[in-house]
C-alpha positions, 0 to 999 in steps of 0.5 A: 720348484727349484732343487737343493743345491748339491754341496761338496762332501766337505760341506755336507759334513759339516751341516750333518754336523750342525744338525746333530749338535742342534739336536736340542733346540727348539725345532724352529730355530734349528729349521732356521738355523740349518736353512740360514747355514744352507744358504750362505753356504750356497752363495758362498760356494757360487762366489769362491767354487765348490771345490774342496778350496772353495768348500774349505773357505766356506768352512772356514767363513761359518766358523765352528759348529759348536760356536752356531749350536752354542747360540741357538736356543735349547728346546724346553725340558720335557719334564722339569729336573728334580731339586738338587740335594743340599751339599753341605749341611746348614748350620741350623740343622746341625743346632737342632740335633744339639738341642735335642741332644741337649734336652735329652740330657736335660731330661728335666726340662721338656721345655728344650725338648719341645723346642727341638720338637717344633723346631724339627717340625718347622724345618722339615715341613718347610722343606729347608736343610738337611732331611735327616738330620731334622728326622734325627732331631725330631725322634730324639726331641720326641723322645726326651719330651716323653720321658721328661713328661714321664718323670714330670708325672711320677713325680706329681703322683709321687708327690 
């Protein structure tokens, strides 16, 4: 059984370092990757001295420890990151609040106001767009639907 070779402090450092910044890879490649740096790191220090010159060059032959870590593969999430808000909002939601808007003006006319109804229904059950402003569309699309189905029925009655 043969022991692991003592390095200078310098180098020591320097593999503390890299097992820190390989702390988020998969646990393979970091083994791999730390026992491939070892080893060059021992040749290396046979061929040039393991003092601090020696140690320096060594350092030096690796490059930094950001550049290895950076090339290793990080491990996979634990649990999967959560969908991202949308930044801006999509011009399609922006016409639905208008069209109900609209059909709320238009109380005559239940027809836009169905229109903006299904629409927001769509939308909002597809999981596309700006949350809120279908939620805004949906009420005002029910509300005018119901009160252009109010005035639609007085009238008949009326009538």
């Amino acid at each position: 059984m043969t022991a692991a070779p003592a390095f200078p402090p310098l180098v020591e450092a320097y593999l503390a370092d890299l097992e820190h910044a390989l702390a988020a890879s998969e646990p393979r490649e970091r083994a791999e990757t730390l026992a491939a740096v070892r080893e060059h790191a021992a040749e290396s220090l046979a061929l040039h001295g393991s003092d601090d010159a020696g140690a320096r060059r060594v350092l030096d032959e690796l490059g930094p420890v950001d550049a290895i870590a950076a090339a290793s593969t990080p491990a996979a999430p634990a649990v999967p990151a959560a969908p991202a808000p949308p930044a801006a909002t999509p011009a399609a939601d922006v016409w639905l609040v208008v069209l109900a808007v609209v059909s709320l003006a238009l109380f005559v006319v239940p027809l836009v106001a169905a229109a903006a109804v299904i629409w927001a229904a769509v939308r909002l059950r597809g999981g596309v767009g700006h949350r809120r402003m279908q939620q805004v569309a949906l009420a005002v699309g029910a509300v005018s639907f119901v009160g252009a189905a109010a005035l639609y029925v007085s009238h008949v009655l009326a009538g």
